[in-house]
Steps between C-alpha positions, in 0.01 A plus 500: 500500500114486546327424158109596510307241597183428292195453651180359396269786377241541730233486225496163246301534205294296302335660182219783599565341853721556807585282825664690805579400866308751754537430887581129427238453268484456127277767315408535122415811294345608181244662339195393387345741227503877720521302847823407663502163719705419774456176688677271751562168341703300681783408737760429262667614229436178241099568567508848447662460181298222393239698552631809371471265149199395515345830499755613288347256233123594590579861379653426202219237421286820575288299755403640858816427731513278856467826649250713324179628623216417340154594678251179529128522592386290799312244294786390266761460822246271637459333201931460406543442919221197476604361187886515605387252818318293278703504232871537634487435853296257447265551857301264654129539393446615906733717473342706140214487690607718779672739255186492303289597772746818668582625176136538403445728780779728335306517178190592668647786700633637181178479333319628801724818482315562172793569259753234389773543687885365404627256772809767601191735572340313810551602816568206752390621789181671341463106346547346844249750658264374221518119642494569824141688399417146352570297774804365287910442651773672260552115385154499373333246722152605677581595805318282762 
């Protein structure tokens, strides 16, 4: 009387790339060279498997994927941050000028710490310590 039902497998595929539900939350897996990733992406299903294809294309085009680590030194994250308000976000002039001016102080702890250091190296509260010793707020205005 009772045919199986078939279910949706709980894991969809797309290429080197797979999408799962977790919790109520859409997930996507793979590996990238020797490292596995596994990050939340999403809400829904459509997103995660959107997404799920557009990294799936970024590892066969053999470029980094969405999701891949790749160290950066302090310097060249100010430099892509400011040039992404100026250039994309298009910020008010004001506005680069404040980002200017706190994100200097980050490149002057790093170089007062007398080794270059990679930006997912800094320790925030060691940083904030630093501009309270400088008479500066965490938003990099003088403090009056």
């Amino acid at each position: 009387m009772g045919g199986s039902r078939r279910r949706k497998p709980l894991r969809q595929r797309v290429g080197k790339v797979s999408y799962f539900c977790h919790h109520g939350s859409w997930y996507i897996y793979y590996r990238g060279g020797r490292q596995q990733v596994r990050r939340r992406v999403s809400e829904d299903e459509q997103t995660a498997a959107a997404i799920a294809t557009e990294v799936n294309g970024q590892l066969a085009a053999n470029v980094p994927a969405q999701f891949s680590f790749c160290p950066i030194s302090v310097g060249e994250l100010r430099r892509r941050f400011l040039d992404h308000h100026e250039h994309v976000r298009h910020s008010s002039v004001g506005m680069l000028r404040r980002y200017r001016s706190a994100t200097r102080h980050l490149v002057e702890y790093v170089e007062q710490r007398g080794r270059p250091k990679y930006a997912h190296e800094i320790d925030p509260d060691d940083f904030i310590r630093y501009l309270r010793a400088k008479r500066v707020s965490p938003n990099g205005q003088p403090l009056g």
